[in-house]
C-alpha positions in Angstrom: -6.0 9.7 -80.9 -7.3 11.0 -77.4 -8.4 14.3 -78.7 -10.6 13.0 -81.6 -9.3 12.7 -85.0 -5.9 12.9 -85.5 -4.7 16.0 -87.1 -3.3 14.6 -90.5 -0.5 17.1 -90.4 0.8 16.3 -86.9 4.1 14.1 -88.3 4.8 17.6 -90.5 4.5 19.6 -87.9 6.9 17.5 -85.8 9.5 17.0 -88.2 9.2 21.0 -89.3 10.1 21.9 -85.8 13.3 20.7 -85.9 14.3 23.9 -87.6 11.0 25.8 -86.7 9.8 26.6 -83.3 6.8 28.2 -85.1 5.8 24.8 -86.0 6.5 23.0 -82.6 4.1 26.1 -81.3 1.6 24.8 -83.4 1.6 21.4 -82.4 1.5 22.5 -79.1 -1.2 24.5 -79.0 -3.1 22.1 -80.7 -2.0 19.0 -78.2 -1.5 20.7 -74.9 -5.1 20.9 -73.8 -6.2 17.0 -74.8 -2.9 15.8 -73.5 -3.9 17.5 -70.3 -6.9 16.7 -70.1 -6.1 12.7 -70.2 -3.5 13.4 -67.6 -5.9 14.5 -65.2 -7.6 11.3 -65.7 -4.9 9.2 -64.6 -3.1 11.7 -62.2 -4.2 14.8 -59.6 -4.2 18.1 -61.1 -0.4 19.4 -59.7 0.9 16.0 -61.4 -1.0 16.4 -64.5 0.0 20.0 -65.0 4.0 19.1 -64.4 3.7 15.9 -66.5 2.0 18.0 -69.7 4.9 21.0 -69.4 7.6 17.7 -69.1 5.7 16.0 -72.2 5.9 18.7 -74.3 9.6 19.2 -72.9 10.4 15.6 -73.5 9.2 15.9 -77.1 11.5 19.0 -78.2 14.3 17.3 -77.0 13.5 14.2 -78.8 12.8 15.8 -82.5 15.7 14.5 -84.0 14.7 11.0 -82.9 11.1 11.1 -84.3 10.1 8.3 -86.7 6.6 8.8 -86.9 5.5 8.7 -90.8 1.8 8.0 -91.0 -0.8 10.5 -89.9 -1.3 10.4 -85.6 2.2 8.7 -85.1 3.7 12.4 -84.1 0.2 12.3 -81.3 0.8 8.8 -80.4 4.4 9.7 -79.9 3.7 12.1 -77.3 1.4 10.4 -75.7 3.7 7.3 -75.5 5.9 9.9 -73.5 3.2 11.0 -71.2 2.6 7.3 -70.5 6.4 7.0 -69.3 6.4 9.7 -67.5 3.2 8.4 -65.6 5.2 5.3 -65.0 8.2 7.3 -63.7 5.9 9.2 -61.6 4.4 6.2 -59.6 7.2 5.0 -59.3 9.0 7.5 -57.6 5.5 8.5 -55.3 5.8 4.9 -54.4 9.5 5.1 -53.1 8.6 8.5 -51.9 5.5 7.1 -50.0 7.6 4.6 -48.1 10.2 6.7 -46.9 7.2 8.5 -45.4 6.1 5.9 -43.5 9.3 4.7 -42.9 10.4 8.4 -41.4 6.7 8.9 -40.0 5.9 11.7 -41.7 2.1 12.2 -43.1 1.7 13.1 -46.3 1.1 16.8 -47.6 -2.4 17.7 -49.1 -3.0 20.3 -51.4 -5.8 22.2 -52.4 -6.6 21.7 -56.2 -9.2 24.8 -56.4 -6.7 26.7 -57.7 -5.8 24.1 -60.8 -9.5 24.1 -61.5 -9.7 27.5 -61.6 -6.4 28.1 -64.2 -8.3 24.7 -65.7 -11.3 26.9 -66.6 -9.0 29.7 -67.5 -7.7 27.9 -70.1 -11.3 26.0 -71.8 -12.6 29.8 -71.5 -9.7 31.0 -73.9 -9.5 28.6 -76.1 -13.3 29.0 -76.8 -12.8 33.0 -76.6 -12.5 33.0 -80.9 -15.4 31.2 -81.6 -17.2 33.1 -78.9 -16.1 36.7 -80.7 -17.3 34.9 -84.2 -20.4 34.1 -82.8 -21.2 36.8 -81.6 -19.9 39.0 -84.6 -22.9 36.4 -86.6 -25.5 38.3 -84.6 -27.7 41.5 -85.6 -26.6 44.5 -84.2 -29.8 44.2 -82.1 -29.3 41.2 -80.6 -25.8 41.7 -80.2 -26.5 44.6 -78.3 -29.2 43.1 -76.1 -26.5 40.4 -74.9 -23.9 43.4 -74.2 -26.6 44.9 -71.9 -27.9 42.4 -70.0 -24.9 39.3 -70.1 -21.7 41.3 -69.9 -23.0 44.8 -68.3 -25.5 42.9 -66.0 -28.2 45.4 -66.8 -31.2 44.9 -65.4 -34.2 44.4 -67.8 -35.8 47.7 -67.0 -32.3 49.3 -68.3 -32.3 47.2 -71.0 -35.5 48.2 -72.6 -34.9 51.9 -71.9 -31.2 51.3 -73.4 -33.1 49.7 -76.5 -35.7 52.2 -76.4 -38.0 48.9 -76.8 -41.2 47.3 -74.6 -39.9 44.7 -72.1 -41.5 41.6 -73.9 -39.6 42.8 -77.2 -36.1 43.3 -75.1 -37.1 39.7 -73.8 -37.3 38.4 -76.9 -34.5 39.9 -78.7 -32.0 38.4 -75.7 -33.9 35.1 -75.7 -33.5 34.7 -79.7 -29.7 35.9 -79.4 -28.6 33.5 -76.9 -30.3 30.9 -78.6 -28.2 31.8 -81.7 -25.3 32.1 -79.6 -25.8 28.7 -78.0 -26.0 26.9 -81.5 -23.0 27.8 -82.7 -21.1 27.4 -80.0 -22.6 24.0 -79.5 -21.2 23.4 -83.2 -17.8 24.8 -82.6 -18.0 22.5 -79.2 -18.7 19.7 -81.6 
């Protein structure tokens, strides 16, 4: 659906959580972050933030009247109620709106920094696993060059003396490791 290919066990998931909340989890945390990421699309961050908890929400409450039987009904389901609940939004920002102007009142701004910010949050955890596998897939060389100079922000003359190794060798050990580091997570991006 939105998020790529479907997952084929989406409709078991969905009709397994009516007596598992293990399985609802799943589907969750598999469908929170594209479903989010489509709302915010369509909708400023505050909105799309509410609409995704009230999705998800929506969907509980509704297991018992799933249908879905075919693989990427149970996604297409949700979705459907995100798109209501977009058309419920706009409508009621459009009676809100005129009541506004009616009243004379101007309208609020926010600042969106912050939903950025818990936006990035998120993408940083969910890549956090394949982050620890990649790095796990290095030597314990170049594993220890990237602890050095990437997460204790060692300086390179540190880093060589930490090695015990010439500064064109620490170089090189910390270039060949983040290139590692960036093909793999470019495959688990993928």
């Amino acid at each position: 659906m939105h998020a790529g290919a479907s997952a084929p066990d989406d409709v078991a998931q969905l009709r397994a959580a009516r007596t598992d909340p293990a399985a609802f989890a799943a589907f969750y945390r598999l469908w929170a972050a594209p479903l989010h990421a489509w709302l915010r699309t369509q909708l400023p961050p505050d909105v799309a933030n509410d609409l995704t908890a009230e999705a998800f929400a929506r969907a509980l409450l509704g297991l018992p009247r799933f249908r879905g039987r075919t693989a990427g009904s149970g996604v297409a389901w949700l979705w459907g109620i995100a798109r209501n609940l977009i058309r419920e939004h706009q409508r009621s920002a459009r009676g809100e709106r005129r009541a506004r102007e009616r009243l004379g009142i101007a309208e609020r701004g926010y600042d969106t920094g912050q939903w950025d910010e818990a936006e990035a949050r998120l993408q940083a955890a969910a890549l956090a696993g394949e982050l620890a596998r990649a790095l796990a897939g290095l030597t314990p060389e170049q594993r220890r060059a990237v602890e050095l100079r990437v997460v204790e922000d060692l300086d390179f003359g540190a880093v060589c003396a930490e090695l015990g190794v010439s500064g064109p060798a620490a170089r090189m050990r910390l270039s060949r490791a983040l290139a590692v580091l960036r093909s793999r997570m470019e495959g688990a991006a993928s």
